[in-house]
Backbone as ProteinMPNN parsed JSONL, in Angstrom:
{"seq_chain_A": "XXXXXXXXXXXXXXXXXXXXXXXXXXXXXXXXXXXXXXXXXXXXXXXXXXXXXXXXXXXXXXXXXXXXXXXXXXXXXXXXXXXXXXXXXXXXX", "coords_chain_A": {"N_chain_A": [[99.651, 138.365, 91.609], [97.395, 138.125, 92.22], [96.078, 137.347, 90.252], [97.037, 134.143, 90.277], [96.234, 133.629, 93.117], [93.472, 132.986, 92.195], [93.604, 131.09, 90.31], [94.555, 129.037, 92.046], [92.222, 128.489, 94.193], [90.461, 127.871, 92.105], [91.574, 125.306, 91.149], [91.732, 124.318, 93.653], [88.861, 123.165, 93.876], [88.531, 121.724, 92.668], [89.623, 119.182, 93.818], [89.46, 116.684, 94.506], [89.77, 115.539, 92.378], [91.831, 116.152, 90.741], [94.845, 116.046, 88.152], [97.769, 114.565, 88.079], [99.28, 116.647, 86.657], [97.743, 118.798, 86.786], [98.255, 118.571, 90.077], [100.554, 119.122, 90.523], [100.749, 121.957, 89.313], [99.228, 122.989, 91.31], [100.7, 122.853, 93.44], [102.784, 123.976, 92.969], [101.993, 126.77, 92.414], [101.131, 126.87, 95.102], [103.686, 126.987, 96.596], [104.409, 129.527, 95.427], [102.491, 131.773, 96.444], [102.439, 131.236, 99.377], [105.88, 131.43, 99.992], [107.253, 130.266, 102.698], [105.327, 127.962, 103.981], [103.1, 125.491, 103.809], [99.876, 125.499, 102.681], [96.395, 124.535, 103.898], [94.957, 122.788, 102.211], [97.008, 122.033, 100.309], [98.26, 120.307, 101.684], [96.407, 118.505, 101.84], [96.343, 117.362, 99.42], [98.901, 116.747, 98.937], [99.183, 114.624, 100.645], [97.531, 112.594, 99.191], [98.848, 112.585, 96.744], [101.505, 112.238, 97.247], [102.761, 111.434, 100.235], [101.592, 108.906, 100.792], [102.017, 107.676, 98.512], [104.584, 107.419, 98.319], [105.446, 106.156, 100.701], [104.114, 103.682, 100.039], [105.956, 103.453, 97.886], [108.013, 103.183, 99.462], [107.881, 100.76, 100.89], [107.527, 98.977, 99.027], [110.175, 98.906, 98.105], [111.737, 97.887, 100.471], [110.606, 95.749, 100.724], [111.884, 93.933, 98.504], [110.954, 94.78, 96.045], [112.164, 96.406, 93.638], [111.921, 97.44, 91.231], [108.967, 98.126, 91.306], [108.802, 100.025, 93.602], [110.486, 101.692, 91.918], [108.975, 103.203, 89.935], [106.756, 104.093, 91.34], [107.726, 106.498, 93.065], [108.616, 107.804, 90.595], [106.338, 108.726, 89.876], [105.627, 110.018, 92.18], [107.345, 112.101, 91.181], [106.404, 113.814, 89.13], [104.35, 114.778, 90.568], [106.048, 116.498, 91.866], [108.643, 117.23, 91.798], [111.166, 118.227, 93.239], [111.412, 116.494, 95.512], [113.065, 115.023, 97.507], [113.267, 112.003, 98.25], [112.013, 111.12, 96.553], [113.419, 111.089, 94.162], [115.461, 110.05, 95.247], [114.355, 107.143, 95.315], [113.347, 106.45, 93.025], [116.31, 106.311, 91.417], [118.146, 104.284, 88.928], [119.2, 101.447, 89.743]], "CA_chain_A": [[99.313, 137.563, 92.768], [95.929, 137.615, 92.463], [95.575, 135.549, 89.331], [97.787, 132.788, 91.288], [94.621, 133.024, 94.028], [92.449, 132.622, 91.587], [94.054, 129.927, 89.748], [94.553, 128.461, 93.195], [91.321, 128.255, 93.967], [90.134, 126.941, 90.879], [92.316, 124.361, 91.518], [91.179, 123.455, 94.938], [87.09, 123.37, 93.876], [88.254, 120.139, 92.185], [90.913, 118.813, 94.777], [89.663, 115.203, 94.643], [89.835, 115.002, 90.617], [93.389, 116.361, 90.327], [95.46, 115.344, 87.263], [99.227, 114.596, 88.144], [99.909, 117.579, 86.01], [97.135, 120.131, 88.209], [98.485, 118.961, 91.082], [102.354, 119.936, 90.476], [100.326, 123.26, 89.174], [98.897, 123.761, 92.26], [101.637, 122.456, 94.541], [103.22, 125.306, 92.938], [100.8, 128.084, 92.736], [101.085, 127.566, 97.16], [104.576, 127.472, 97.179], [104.429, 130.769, 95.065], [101.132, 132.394, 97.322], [103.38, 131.15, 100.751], [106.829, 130.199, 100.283], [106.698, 129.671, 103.893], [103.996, 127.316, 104.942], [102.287, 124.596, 102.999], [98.521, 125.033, 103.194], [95.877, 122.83, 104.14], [94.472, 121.87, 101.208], [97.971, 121.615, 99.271], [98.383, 119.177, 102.813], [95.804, 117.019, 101.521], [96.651, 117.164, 97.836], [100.605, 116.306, 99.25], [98.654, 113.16, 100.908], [97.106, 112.136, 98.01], [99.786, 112.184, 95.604], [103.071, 112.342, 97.701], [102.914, 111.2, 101.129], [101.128, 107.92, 100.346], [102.567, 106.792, 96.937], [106.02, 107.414, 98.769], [105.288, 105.421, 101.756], [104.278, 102.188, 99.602], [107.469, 102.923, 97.496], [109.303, 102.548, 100.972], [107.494, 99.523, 101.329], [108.002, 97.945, 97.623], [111.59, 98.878, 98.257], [112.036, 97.281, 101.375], [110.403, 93.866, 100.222], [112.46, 93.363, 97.216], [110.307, 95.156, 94.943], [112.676, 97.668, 93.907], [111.337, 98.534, 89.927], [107.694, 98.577, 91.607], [109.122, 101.322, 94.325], [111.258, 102.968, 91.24], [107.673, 103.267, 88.942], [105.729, 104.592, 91.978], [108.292, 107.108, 92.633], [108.409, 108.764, 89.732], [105.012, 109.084, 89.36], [105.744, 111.258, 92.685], [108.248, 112.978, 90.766], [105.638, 114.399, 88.38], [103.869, 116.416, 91.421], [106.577, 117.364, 93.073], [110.067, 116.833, 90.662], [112.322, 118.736, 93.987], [111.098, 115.896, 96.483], [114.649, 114.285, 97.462], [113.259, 110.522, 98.694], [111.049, 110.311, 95.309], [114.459, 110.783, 93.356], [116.126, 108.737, 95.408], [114.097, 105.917, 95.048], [113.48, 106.668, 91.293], [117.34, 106.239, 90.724], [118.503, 102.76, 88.754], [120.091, 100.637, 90.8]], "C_chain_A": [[97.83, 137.166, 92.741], [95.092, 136.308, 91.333], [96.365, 134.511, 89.797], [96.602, 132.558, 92.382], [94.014, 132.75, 93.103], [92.396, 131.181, 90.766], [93.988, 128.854, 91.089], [93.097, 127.386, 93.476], [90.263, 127.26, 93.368], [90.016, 125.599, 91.215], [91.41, 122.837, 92.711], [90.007, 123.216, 95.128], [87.368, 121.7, 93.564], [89.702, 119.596, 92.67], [90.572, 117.37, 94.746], [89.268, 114.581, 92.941], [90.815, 115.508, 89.971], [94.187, 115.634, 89.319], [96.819, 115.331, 88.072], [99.587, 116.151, 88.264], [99.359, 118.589, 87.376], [97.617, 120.113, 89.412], [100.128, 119.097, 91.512], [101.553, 121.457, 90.322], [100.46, 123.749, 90.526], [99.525, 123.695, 93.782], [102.52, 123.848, 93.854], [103.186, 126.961, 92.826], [101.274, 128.438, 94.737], [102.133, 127.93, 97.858], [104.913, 128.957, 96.803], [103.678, 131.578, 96.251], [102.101, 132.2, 98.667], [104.411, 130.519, 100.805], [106.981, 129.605, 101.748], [106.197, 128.487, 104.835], [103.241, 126.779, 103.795], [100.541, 125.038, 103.381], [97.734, 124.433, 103.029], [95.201, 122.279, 103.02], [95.186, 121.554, 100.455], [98.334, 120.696, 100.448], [97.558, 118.375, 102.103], [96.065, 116.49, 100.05], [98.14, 116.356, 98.132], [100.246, 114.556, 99.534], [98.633, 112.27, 100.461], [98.049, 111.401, 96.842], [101.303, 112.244, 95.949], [102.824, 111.216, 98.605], [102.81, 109.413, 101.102], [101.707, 107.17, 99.51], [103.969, 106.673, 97.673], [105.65, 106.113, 99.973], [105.074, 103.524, 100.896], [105.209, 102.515, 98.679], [108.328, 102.454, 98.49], [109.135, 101.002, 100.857], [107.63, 98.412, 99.799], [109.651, 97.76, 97.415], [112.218, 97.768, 99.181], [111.646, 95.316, 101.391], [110.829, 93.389, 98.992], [111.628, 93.987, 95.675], [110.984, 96.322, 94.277], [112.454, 98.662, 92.335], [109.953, 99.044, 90.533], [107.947, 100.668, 92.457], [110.024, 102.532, 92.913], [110.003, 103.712, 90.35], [106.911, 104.518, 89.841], [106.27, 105.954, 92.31], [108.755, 108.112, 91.947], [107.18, 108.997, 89.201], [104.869, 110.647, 90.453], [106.251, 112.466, 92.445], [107.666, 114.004, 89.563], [104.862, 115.577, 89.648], [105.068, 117.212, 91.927], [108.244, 116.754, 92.408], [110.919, 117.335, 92.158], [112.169, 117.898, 95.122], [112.378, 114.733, 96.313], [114.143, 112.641, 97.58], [112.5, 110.257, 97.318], [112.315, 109.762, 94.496], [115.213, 109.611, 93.954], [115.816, 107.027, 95.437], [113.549, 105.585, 93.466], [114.838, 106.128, 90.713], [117.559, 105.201, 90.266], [119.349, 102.271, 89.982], [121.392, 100.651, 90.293]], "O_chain_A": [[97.282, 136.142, 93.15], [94.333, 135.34, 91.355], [95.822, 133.575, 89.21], [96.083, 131.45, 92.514], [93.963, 131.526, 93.23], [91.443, 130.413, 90.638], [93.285, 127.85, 90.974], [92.891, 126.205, 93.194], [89.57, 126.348, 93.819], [89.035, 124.902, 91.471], [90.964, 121.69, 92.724], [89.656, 123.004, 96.288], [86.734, 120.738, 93.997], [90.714, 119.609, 91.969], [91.555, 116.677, 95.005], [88.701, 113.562, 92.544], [90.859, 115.43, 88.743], [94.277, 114.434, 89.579], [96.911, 116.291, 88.837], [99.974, 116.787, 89.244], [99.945, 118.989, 88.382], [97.628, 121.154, 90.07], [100.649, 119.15, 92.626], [101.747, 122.202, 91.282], [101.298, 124.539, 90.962], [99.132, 124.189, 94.839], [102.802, 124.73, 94.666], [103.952, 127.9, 93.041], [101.551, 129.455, 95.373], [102.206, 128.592, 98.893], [105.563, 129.645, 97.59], [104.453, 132.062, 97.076], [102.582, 133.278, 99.017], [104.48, 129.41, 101.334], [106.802, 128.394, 101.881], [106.524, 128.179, 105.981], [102.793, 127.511, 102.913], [100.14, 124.779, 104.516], [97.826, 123.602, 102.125], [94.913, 121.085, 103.087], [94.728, 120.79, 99.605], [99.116, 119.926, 99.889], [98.11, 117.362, 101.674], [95.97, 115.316, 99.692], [98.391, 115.348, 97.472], [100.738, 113.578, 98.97], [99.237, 111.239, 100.757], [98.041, 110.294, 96.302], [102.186, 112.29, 95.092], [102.665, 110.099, 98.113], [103.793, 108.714, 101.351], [101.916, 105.983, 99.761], [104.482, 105.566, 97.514], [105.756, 104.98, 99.505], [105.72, 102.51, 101.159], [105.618, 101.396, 98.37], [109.167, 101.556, 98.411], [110.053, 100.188, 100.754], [107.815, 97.195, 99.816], [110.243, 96.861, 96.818], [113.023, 96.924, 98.786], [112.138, 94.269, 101.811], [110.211, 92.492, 98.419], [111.803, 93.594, 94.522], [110.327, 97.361, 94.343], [112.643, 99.865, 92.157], [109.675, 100.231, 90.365], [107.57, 101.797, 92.142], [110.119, 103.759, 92.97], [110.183, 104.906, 90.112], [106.547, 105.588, 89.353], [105.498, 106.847, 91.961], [109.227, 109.141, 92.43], [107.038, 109.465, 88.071], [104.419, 111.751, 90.144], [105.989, 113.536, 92.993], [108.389, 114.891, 89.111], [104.849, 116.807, 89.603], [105.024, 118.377, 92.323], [108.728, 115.709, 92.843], [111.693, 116.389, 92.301], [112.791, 118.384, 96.067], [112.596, 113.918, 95.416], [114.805, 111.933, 96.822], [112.394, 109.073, 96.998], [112.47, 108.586, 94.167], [115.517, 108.55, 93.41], [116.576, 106.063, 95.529], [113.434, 104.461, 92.979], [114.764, 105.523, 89.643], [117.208, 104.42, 91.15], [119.959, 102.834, 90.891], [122.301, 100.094, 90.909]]}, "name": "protein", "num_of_chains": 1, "seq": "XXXXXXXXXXXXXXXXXXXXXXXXXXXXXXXXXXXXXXXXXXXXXXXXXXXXXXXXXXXXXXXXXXXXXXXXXXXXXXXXXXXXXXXXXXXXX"}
């Protein structure tokens, strides 16, 4: 447990220079540390590379853009591969 804080940590010193990859790491480092309860700095990392990129897939979806929304998508699907709306807008048509 404690090298998972520490790794954590790490992690979160450089929270606004996150690779893809680091921040699946460390989206899963927090669900390890609290399955539970997201915390706040894996909240802003979720922001960053979920919440956001998903929201203009909604919106590339919804205006006919529907490879743009499948691209963006799976880029979410790199932090966070168990996030049901990334897949589902990832899927071919």
């Amino acid at each position: 447990m404690v090298q998972r804080l520490t790794w954590y940590a790490e992690l979160a010193r450089r929270l606004d220079s996150l690779t893809p990859g680091e921040a699946r790491t460390f989206l899963q480092l927090d669900r390890a540390i609290s399955p539970s309860a997201t915390g706040k700095l894996t909240q802003q990392m979720l922001e960053h590379f979920v919440t956001t990129p998903l929201e203009l897939a909604r919106r590339h979806a919804a205006s006919g853009r529907p490879e743009s929304a499948r691209l963006i998508a799976q880029r979410v699907l790199v932090v966070d591969p168990s996030n049901a709306e990334a897949k589902r807008l990832s899927a071919p048509p």
